[in-house]
TINU-706936 format. One record per residue (C-alpha): x, y, z; residue number from 0. Coordinates in pm, 1 decimal. Layout:
REM TINU-706936
<site><east>X</east><north>Y</north><up>Z</up><nr>NUM</nr></site>
...
REM end
This chain:
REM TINU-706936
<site><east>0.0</east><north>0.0</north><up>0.0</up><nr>0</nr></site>
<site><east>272.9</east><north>211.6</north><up>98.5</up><nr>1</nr></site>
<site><east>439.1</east><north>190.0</north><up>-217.6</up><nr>2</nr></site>
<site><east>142.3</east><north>230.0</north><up>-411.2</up><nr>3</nr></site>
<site><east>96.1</east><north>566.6</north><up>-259.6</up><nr>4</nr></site>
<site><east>415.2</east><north>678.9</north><up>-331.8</up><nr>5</nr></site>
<site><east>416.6</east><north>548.0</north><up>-695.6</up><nr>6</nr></site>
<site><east>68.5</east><north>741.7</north><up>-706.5</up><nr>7</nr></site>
<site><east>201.4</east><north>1088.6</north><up>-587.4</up><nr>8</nr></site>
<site><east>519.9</east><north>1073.3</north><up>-771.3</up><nr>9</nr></site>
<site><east>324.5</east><north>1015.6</north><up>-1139.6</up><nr>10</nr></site>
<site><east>111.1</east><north>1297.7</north><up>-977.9</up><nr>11</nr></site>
<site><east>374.5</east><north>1539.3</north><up>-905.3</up><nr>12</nr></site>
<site><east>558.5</east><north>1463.8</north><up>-1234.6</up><nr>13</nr></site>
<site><east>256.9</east><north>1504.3</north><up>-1403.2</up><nr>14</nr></site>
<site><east>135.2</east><north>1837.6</north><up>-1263.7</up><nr>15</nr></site>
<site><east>503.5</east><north>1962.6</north><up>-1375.5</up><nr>16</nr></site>
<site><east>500.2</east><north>1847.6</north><up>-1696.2</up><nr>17</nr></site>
<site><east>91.7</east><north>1944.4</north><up>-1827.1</up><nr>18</nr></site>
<site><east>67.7</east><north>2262.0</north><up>-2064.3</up><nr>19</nr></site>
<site><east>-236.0</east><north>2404.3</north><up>-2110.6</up><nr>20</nr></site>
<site><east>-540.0</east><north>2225.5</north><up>-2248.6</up><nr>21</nr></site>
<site><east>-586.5</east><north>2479.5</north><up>-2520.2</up><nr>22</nr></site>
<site><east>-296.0</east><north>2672.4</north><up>-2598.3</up><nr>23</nr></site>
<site><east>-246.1</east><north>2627.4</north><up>-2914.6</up><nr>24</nr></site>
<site><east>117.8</east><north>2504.1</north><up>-3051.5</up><nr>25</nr></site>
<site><east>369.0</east><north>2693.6</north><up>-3219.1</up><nr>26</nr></site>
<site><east>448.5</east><north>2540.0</north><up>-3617.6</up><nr>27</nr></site>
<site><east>724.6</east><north>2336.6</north><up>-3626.6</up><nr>28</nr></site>
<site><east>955.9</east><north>2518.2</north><up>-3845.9</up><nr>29</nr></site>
<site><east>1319.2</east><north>2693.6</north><up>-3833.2</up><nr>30</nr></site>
<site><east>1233.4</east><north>3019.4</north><up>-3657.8</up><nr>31</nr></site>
<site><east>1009.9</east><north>2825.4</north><up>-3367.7</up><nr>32</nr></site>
<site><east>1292.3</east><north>2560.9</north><up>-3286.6</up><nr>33</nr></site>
<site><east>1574.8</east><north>2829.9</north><up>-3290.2</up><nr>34</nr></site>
<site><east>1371.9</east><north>3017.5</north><up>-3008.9</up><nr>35</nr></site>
<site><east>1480.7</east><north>2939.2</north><up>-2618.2</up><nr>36</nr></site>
<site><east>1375.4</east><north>3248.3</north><up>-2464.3</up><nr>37</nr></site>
<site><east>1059.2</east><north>3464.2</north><up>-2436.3</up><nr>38</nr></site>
<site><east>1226.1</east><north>3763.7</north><up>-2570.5</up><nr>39</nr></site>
<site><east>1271.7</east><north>3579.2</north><up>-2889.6</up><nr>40</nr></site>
<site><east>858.3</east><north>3497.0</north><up>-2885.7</up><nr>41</nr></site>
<site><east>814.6</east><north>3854.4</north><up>-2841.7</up><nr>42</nr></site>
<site><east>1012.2</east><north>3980.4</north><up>-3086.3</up><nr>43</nr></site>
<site><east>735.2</east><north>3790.8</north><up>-3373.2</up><nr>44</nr></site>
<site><east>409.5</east><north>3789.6</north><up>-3151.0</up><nr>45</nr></site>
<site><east>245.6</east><north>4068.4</north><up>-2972.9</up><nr>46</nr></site>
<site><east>105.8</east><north>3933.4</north><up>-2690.7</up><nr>47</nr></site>
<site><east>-92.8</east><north>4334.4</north><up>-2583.9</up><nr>48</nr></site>
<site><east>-392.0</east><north>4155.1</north><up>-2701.5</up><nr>49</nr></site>
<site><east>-384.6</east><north>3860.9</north><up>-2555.0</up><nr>50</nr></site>
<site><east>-612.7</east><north>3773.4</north><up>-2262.1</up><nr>51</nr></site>
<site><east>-406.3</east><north>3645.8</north><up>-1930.8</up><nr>52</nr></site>
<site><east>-60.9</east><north>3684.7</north><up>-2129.0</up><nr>53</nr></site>
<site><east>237.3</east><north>3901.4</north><up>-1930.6</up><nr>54</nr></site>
<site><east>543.4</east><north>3953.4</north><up>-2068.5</up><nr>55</nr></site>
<site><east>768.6</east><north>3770.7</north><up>-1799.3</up><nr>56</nr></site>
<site><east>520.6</east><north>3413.9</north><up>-1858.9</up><nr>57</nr></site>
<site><east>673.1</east><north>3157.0</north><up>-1996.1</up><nr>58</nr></site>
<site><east>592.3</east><north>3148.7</north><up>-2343.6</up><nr>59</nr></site>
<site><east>734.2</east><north>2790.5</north><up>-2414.2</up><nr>60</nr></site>
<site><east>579.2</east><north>2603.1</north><up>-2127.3</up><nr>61</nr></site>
<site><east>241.1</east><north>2619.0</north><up>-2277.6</up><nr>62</nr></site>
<site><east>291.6</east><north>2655.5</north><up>-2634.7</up><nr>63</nr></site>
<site><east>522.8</east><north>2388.1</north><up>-2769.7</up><nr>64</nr></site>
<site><east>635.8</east><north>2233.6</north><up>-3026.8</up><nr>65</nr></site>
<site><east>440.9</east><north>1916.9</north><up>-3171.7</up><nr>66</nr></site>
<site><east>560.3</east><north>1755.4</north><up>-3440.8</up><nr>67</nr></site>
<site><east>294.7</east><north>1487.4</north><up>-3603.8</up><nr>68</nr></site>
<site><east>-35.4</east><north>1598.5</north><up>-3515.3</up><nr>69</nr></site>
REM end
């Protein structure tokens, strides 16, 4: 039982970490979207002023990544 528990809250804790948002939509997999690794780069392309519940210190790649094949 003990185990089990602990099995169960690592998968949870893991997977709470690693969840993006349910719709944020995903960036294109091209050149300019896989050279990016920091927000400043995202904002350079995108203006996020519009954008509902958007600041500019979020972490732009945490919800909107990169998926190949879908």
């Amino acid at each position: 039982m003990k185990k089990t528990s602990l099995l169960l809250l690592a998968l949870l804790l893991v997977g709470c970490t690693m969840r993006m948002a349910a719709y944020a939509p995903h960036r294109i997999d091209n050149a300019d979207h896989r050279a990016v690794k920091t927000n400043q780069e995202c904002l350079e392309c995108h203006d996020i002023s519009k954008q509902k519940d958007h600041q500019a210190d979020d972490n732009c790649m945490r919800c909107h990544r990169i998926v190949r094949g879908v």
